[in-house]
N, C-alpha and C positions, 0 to 999 in steps of 0.2 A: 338487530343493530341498525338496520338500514331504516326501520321506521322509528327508530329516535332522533339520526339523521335527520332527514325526511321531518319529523316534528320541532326541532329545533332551528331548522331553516327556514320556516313556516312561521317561528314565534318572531326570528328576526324580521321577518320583512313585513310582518303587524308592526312591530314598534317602529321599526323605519318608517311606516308610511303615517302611522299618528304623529312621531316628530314631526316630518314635512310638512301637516296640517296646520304647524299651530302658526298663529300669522303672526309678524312681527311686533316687537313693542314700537309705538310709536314715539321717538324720544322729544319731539318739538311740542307735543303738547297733551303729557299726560296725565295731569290735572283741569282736563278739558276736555268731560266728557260731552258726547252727544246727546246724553238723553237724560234731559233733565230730576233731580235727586231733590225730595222735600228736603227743606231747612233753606241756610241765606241764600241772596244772590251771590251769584259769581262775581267775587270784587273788581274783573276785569270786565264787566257787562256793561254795554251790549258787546258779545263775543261775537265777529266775522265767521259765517261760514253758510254752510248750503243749509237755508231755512226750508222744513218742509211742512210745518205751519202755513190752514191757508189762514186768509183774512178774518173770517169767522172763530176760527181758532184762537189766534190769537188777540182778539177782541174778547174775548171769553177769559182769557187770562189777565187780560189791563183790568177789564170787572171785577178780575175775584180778587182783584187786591184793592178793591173799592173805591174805582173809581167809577165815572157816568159819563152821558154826552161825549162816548168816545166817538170820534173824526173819522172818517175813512181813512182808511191804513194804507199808506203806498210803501212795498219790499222796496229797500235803495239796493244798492250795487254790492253788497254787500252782505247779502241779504237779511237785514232787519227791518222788520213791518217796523215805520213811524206815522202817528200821528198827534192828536191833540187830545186831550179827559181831563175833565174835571173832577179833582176831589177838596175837600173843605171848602169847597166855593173858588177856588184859586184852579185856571183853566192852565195846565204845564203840558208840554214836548214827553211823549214815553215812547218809547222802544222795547221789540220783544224782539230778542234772539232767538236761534236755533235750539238754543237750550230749553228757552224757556225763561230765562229772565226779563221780568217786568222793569223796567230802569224808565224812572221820573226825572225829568229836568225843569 
């Protein structure tokens, strides 16, 4: 009797301690994830937040969406790498989020 006890009190405080694990949902932005998903851009890009793309990186990502003659990239405050590329001949402003979205102006 006592080691069912004993195993039952055991099974609680497994599940107690995997509940406590699980971290909360963030309710401000959870259709904003960190780590970038093939298919669109995020229609709210470039998305504010802690970039950890370095400069190479994301120069690598302004290219594969066919662009050239990309600019040196300076992170604003914000942290989105911006600079200048040219695609079709027409030299535009792009920014890459934390995400990973490539956004042309």
């Amino acid at each position: 009797m006592n080691r069912i006890i004993v195993a039952v009190a055991a099974c609680a405080l497994v599940a107690g301690a995997a509940v406590a694990q699980t971290p909360p949902a963030n309710p401000s932005a959870p259709s904003n994830p960190a780590v970038s998903a093939p298919g669109p851009n995020n229609p709210g890009a470039p998305a504010a937040g802690a970039n950890s793309f370095t400069e190479g990186q994301a120069k690598a990502r302004i290219e594969a969406q066919g662009f050239s003659a990309v600019s040196p990239l300076a992170k604003d405050k914000d942290g989105i790498w911006r600079g200048k590329a040219t695609r079709n001949g027409q030299t535009v402003d792009v920014a890459v989020d934390y995400q990973g979205n490539v956004v042309a102006r």
